[in-house]
KEKEMI-224553 format. One line per 10 residues: number of its first residue (from 1); their letters; for each residue x, y, z of N, C-alpha, C. Coordinates in steps of 0.001 Angstrom, whole numbers, plus 524288, in hexadecimal, padded with zeros to 5 digits. Example, Ala and Ser with C-alpha at 12.3 -4.5 7.8 and 13.67 -1.06 7.14 Angstrom:
<selums>
1 = as = 83386/7E9C6/81E78/8300C/7EE6C/81E78/83390/7F31C/81E78 | 83232/7F736/81BA8/83566/7FBDC/81BE4/83264/8001E/81EBE
</selums>
This chain:
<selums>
1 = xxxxxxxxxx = 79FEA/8CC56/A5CF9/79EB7/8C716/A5EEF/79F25/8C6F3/A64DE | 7A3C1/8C9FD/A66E3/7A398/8CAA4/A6C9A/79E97/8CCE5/A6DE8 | 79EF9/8D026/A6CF3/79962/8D419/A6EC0/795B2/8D0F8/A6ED2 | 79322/8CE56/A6A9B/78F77/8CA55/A681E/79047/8C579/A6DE6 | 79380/8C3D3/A702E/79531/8C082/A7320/792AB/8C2A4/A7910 | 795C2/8C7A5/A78F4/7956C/8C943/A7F08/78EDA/8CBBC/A809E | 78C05/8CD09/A7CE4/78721/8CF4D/A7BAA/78352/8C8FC/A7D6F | 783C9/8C4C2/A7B92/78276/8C24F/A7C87/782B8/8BF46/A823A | 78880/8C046/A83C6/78911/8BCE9/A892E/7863F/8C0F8/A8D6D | 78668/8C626/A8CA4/7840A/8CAB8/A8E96/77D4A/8C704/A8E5A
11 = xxxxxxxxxx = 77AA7/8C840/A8B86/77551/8C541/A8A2E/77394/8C200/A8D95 | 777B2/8BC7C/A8E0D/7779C/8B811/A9107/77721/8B8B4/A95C2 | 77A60/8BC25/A98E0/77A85/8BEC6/A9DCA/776BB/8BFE1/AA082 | 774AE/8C366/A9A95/77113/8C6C3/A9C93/76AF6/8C430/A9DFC | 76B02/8C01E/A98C9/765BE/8BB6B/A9ABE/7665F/8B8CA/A9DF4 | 76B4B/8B5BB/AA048/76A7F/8B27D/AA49E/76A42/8B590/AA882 | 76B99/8BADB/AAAB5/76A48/8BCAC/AACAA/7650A/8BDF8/AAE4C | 762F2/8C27D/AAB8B/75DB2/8C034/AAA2A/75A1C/8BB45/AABCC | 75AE3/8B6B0/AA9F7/758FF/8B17C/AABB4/75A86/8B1D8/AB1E6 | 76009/8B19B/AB51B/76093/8B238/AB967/75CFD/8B4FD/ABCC3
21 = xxxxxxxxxx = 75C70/8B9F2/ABB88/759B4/8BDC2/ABE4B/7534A/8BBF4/ABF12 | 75242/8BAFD/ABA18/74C00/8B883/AB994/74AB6/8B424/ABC83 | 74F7E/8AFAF/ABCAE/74E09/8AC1A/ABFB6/74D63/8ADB6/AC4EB | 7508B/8AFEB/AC6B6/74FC7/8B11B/ACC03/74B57/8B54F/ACED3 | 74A6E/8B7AB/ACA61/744D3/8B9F1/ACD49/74219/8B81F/ACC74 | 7406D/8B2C2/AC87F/73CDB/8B169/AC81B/739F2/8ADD9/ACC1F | 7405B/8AD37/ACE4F/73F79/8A876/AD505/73E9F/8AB58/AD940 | 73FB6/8B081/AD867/73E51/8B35C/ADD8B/7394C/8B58D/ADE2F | 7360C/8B851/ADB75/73459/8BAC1/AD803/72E6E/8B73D/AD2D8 | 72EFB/8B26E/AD16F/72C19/8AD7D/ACEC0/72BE7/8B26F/AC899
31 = xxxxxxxxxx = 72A81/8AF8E/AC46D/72B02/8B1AE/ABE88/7262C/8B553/ABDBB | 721B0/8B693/AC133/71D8F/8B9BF/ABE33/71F1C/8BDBF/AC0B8 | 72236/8BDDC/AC67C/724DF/8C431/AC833/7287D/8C6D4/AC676 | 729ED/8C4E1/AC2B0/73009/8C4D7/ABF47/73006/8C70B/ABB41 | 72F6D/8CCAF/ABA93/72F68/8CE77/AB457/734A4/8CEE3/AB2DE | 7347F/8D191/AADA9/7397B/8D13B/AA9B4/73C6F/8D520/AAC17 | 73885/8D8E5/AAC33/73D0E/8DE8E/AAF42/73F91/8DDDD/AB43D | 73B78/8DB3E/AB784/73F28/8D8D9/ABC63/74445/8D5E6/AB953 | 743A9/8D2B0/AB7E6/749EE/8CF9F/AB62B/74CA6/8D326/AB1F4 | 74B11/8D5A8/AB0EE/74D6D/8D9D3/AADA0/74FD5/8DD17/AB103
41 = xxxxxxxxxx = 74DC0/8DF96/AB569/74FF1/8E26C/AB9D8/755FE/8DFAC/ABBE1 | 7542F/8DB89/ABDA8/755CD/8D700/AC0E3/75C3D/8D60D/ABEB1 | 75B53/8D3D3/ABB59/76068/8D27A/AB569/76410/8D5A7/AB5E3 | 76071/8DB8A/AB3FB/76540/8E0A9/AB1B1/76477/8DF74/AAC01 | 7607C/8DE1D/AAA44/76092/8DDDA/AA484/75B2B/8E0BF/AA2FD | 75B15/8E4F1/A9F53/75643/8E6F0/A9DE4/75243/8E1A9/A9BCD | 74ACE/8E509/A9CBA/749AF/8E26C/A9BAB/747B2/8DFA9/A9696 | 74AA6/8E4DA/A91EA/74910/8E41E/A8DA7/74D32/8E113/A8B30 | 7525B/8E084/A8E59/754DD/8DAFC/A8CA3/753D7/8D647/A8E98 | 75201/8D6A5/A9393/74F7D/8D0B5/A94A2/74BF0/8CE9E/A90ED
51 = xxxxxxxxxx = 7492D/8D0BE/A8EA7/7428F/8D0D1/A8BA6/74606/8CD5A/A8605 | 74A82/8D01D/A862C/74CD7/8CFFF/A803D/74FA4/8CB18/A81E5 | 750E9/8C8DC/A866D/7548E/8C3BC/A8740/752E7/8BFFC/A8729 | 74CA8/8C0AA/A8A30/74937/8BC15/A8BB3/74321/8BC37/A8927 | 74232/8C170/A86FD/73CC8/8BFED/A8327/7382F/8C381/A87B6 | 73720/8BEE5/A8A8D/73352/8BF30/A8F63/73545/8BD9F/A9505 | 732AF/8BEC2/A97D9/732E8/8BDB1/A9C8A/731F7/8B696/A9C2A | 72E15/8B368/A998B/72F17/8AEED/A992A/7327B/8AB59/A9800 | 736C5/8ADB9/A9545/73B94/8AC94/A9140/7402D/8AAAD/A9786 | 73FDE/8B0C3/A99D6/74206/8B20B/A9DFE/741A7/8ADDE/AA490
61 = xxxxxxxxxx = 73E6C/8AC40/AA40C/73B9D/8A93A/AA7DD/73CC5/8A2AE/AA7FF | 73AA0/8A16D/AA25B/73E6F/89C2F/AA0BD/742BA/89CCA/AA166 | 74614/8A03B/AA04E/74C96/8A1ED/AA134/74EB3/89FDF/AA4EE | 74B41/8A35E/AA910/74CA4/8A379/AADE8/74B21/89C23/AB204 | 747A8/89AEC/AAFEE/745C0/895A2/AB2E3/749DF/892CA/AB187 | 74B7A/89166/AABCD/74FDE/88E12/AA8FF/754A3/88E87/AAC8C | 75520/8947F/AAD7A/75A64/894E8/AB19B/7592D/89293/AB65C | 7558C/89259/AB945/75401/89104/ABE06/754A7/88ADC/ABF39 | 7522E/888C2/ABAF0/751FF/88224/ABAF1/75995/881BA/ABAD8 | 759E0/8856A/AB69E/75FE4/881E9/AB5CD/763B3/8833C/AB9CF
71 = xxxxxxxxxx = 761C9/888CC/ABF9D/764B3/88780/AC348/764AF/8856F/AC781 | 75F5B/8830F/AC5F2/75DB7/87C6C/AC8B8/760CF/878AB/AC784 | 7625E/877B2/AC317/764B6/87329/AC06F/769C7/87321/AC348 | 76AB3/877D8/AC37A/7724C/87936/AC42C/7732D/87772/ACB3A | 76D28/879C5/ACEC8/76DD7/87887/AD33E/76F1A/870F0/AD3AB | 76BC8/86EC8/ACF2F/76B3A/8693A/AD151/7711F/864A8/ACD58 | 77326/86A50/ACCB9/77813/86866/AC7F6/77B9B/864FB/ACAFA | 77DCF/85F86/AC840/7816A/85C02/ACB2C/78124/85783/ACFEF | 77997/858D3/AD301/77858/8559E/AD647/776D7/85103/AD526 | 7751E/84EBB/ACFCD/772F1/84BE1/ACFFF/7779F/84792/ACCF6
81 = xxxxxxxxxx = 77A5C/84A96/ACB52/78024/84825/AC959/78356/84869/ACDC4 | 784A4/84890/AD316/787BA/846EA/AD573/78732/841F5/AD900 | 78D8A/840C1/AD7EA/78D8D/83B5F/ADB1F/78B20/839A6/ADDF4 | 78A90/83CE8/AE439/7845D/83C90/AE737/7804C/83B77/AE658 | 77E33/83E26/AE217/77871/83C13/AE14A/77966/836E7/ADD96 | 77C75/836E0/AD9AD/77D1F/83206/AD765/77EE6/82EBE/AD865 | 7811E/82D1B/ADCE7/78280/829FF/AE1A8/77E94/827FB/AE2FF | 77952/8298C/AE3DB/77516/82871/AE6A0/77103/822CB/AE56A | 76E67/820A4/AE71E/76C08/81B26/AE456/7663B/81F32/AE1E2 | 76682/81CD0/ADD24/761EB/81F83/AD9C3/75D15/82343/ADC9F
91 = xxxxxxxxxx = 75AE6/82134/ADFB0/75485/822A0/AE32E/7567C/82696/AE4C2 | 75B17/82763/AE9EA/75CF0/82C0C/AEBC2/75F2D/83056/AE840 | 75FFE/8304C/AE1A5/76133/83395/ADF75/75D5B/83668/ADE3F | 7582B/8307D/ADCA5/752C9/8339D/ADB7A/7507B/835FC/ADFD4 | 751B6/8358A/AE505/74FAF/839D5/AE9CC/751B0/83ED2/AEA17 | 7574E/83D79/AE8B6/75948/843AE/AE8A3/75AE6/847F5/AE444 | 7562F/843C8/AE142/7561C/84697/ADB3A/7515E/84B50/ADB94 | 74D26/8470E/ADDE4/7490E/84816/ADD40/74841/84F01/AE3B0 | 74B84/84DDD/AE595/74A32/8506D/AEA81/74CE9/85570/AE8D2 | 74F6D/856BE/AE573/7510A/85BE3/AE285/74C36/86057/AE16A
101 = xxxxxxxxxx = 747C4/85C53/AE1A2/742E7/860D8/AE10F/743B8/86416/AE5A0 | 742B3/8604B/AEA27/74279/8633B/AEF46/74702/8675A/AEF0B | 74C9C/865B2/AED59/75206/86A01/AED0F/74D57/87046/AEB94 | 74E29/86DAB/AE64D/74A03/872EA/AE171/74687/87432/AE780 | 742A7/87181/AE864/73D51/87493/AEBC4/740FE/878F5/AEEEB | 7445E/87612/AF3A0/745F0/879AA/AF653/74A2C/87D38/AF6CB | 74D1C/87D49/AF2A3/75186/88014/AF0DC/7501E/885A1/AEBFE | 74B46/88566/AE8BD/74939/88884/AE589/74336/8897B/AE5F6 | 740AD/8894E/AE96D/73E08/88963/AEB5C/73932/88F71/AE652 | 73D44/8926E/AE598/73B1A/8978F/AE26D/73BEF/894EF/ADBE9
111 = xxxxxxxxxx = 74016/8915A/ADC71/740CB/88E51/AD5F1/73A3E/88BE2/AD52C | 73A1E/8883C/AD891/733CA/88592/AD96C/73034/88902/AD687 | 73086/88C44/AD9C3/72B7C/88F0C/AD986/72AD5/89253/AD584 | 72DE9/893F3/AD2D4/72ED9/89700/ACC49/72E10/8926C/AC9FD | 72ED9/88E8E/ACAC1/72DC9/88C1F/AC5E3/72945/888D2/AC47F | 726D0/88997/AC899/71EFC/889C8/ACB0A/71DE5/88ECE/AC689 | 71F41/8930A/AC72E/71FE2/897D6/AC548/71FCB/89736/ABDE9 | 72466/8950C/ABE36/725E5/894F9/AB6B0/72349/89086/AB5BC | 721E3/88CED/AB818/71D62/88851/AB4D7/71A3E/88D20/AB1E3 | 71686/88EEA/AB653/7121D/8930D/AB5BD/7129D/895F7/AB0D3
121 = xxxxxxxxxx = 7158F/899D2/AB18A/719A9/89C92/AAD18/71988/89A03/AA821 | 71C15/89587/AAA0D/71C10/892B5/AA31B/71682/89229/A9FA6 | 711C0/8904F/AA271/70D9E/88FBC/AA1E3/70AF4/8943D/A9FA5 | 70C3D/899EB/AA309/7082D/89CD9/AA0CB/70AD7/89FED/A9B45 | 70FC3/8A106/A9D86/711E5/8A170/A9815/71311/89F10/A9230 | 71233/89AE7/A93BA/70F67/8962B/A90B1/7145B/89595/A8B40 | 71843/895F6/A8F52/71F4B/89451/A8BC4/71DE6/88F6C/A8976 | 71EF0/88E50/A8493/72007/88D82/A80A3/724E5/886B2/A8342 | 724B0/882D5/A82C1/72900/87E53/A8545/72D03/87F54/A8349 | 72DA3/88128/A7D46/73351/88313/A7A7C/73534/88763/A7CAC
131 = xxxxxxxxxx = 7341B/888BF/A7FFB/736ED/88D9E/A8120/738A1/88C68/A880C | 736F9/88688/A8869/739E4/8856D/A8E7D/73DA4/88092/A8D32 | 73F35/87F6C/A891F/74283/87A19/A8A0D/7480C/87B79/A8C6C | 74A38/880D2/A8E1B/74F28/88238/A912D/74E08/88119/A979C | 74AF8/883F0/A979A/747F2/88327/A9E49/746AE/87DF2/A9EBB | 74314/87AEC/A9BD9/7429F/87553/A9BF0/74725/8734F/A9D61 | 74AA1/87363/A9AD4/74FD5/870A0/A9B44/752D9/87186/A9FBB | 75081/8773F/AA327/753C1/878DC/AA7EF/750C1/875C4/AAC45 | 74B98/8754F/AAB3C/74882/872A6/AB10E/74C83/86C7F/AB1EC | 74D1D/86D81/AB6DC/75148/8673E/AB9BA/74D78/864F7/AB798
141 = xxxxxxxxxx = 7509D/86097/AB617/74DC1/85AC4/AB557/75329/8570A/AB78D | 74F68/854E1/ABC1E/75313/84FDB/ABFE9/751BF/84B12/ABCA3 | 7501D/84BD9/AB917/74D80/8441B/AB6E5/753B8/84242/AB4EC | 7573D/8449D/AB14F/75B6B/8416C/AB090/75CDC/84024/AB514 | 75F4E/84391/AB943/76183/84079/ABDEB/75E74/83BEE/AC1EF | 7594D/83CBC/AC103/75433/8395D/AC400/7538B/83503/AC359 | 754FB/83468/ABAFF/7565D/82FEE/AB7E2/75A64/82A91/ABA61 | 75DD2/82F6E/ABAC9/76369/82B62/ABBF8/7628E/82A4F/AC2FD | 76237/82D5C/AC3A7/75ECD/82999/ACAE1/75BDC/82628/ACA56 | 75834/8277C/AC817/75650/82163/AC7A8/75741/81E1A/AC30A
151 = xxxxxxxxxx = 759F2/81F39/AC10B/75D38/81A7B/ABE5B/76110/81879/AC1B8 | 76413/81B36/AC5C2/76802/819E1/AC7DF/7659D/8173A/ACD00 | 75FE6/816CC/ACE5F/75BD4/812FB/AD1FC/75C18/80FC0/ACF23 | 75A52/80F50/ACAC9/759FE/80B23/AC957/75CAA/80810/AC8A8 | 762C2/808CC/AC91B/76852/805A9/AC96B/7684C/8025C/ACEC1 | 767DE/80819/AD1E6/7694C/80743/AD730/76634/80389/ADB4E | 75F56/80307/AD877/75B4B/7FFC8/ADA91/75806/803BA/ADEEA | 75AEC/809C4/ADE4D/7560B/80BDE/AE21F/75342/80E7C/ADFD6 | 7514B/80D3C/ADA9B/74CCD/80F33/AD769/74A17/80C1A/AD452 | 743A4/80AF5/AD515/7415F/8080A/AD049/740AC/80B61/ACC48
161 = xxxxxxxxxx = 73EEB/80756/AC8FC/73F57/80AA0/AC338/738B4/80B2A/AC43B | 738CF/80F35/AC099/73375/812B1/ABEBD/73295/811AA/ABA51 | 72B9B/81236/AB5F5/72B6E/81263/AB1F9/72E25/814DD/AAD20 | 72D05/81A73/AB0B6/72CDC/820EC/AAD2D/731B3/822D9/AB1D1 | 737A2/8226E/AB2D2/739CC/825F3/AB630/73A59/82C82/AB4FA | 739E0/82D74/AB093/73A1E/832EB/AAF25/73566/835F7/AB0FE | 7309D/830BA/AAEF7/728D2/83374/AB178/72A44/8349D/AB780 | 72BD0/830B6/AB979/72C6D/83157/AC100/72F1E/8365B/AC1C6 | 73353/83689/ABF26/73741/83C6A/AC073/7341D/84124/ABF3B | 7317E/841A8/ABA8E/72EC7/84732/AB817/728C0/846FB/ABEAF
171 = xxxxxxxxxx = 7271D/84305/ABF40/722D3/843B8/AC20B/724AA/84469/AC710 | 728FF/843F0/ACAA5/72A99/8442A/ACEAA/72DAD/84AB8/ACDFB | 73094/84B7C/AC9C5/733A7/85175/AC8B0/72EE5/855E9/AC785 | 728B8/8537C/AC5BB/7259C/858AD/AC47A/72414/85867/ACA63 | 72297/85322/ACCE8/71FDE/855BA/AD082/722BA/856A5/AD5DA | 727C9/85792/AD5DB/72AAC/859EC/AD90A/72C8C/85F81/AD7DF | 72E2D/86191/AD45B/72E72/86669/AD281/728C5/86976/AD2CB | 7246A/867AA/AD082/71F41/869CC/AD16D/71DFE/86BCF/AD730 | 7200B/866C7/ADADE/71F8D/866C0/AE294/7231E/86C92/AE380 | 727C9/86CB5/AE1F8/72B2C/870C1/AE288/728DD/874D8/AE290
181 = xxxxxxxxxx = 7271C/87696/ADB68/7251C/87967/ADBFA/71FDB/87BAA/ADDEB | 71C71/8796F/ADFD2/717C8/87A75/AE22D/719A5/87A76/AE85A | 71B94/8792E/AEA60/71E96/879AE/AEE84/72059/8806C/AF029 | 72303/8816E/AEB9A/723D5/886EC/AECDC/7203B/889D7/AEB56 | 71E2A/888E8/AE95F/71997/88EC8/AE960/7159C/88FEA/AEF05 | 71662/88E4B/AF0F1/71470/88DC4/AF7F5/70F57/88B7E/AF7F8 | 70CF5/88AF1/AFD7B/7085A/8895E/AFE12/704CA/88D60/AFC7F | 70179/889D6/AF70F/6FD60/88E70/AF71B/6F78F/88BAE/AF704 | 6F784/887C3/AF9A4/6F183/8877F/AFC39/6F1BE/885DB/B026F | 6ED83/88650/B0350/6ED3B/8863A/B09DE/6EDDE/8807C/B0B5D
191 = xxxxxxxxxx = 6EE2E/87BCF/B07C0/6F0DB/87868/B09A9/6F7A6/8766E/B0887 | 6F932/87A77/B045B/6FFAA/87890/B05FF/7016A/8796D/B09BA | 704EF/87501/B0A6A/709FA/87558/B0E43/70D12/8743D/B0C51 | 71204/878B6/B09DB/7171D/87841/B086A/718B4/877C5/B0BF1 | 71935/87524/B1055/71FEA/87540/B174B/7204D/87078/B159F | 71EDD/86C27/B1294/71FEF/86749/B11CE/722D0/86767/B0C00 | 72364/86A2F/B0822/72612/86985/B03D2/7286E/86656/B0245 | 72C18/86753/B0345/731BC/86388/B031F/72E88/85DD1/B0481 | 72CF2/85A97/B0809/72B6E/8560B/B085D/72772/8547D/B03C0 | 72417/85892/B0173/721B9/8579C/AFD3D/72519/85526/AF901
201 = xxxxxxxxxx = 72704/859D4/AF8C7/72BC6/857EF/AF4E3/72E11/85001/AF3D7 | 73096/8514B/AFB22/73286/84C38/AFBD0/72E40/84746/AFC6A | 729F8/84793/AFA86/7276E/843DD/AFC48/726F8/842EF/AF675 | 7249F/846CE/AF3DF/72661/84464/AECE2/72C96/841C3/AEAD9 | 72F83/84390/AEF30/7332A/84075/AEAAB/73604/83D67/AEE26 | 733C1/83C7B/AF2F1/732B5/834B5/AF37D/72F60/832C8/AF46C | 72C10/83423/AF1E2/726F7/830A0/AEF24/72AF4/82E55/AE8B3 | 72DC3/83213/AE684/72E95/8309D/AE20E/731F8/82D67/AE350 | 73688/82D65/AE6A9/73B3C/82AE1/AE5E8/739A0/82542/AE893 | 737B2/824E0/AECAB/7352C/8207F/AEDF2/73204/81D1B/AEB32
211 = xxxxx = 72FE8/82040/AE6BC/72DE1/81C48/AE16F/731C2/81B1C/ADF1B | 73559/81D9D/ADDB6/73AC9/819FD/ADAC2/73CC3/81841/ADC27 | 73E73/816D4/AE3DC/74094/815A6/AE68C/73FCD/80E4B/AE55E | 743C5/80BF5/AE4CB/743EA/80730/AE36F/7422B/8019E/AE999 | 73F02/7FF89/AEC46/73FAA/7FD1A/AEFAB/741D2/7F93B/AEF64
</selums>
């Protein structure tokens, strides 16, 4: 039973490892330069036990994104629950809720852009939705905390109410994450200008907050 025990925690090791290693070349590096034997190299784990841990290289890849989102989550862990921000009158929580994209744009800048990358990925590999509801569950979602901001405007009087507040949040969160990521993949026609970014950014999300903004 020991053996049976320690054989297994051995295993565990050995896949999050694994997942570790993958994530990170996959940000240095993006997922179609990334074979198995590279992370097989990489690890210290043969590659005919990786094959045997994770199936495919696709198996492997979801793995690795799930970890990525969730050490997104961990970066934004406790901010939106402290006194400070919940101190704040509703509107200004929803500004500095919403301005976390910009954090994401310019703090992961290679996160962005992989995940321009694994949309793609998902598509041609043409995964199956049952086989993402772990990763689903890892992508941030700010709408509970977005909720209670503007519920907590709406106490406070510096927020009108909206029809659909959840429709406003999903349409303001796709098309700020979408900006992010197209943002990083650089200018690729002869009329972008990425040196303005960041104000792009900020001009979507006070356009938004200024629509909820109560006069």
């Amino acid at each position: 039973m020991e053996n049976e025990f320690n054989h297994e925690a051995i295993k565990g090791r050995r896949i999050d490892r694994a997942i570790e290693v993958s994530a990170d070349m996959f940000l240095k590096n993006g997922i179609a330069n990334v074979k198995m034997t590279d992370i097989a190299e990489e690890s210290g784990i043969g590659v005919a036990t990786l094959y045997r841990y994770f199936g495919t290289k696709t198996s492997i890849t979801v793995a690795s994104m799930t970890y990525l989102w969730n050490k997104m989550k961990d970066m934004f862990s406790g901010i939106f629950e402290s006194d400070v921000f919940l101190s704040q009158k509703g509107i200004k929580q929803i500004n500095d809720l919403m301005r976390m994209f910009i954090v994401l744009y310019q703090a992961h800048p290679a996160f962005m852009k992989l995940l321009s990358e694994f949309d793609l990925f998902l598509m041609k590999e043409n995964i199956p939705k049952d086989k993402l509801h772990e990763y689903d569950r890892s992508v941030i979602n700010f709408y509970p905390v977005f909720e209670k901001a503007y519920t907590a405007g709406l106490a406070d009087g510096t927020v009108r109410e909206v029809k659909d507040v959840k429709l406003f949040y999903l349409s303001y969160a796709h098309a700020l994450l979408e900006m992010c990521k197209k943002l990083t993949q650089g200018e690729l026609l002869p009329s972008d200008n990425f040196s303005f970014a960041e104000y792009e950014l900020e001009t979507i999300i006070e356009t938004g907050v200024n629509y909820l903004r109560k006069d």
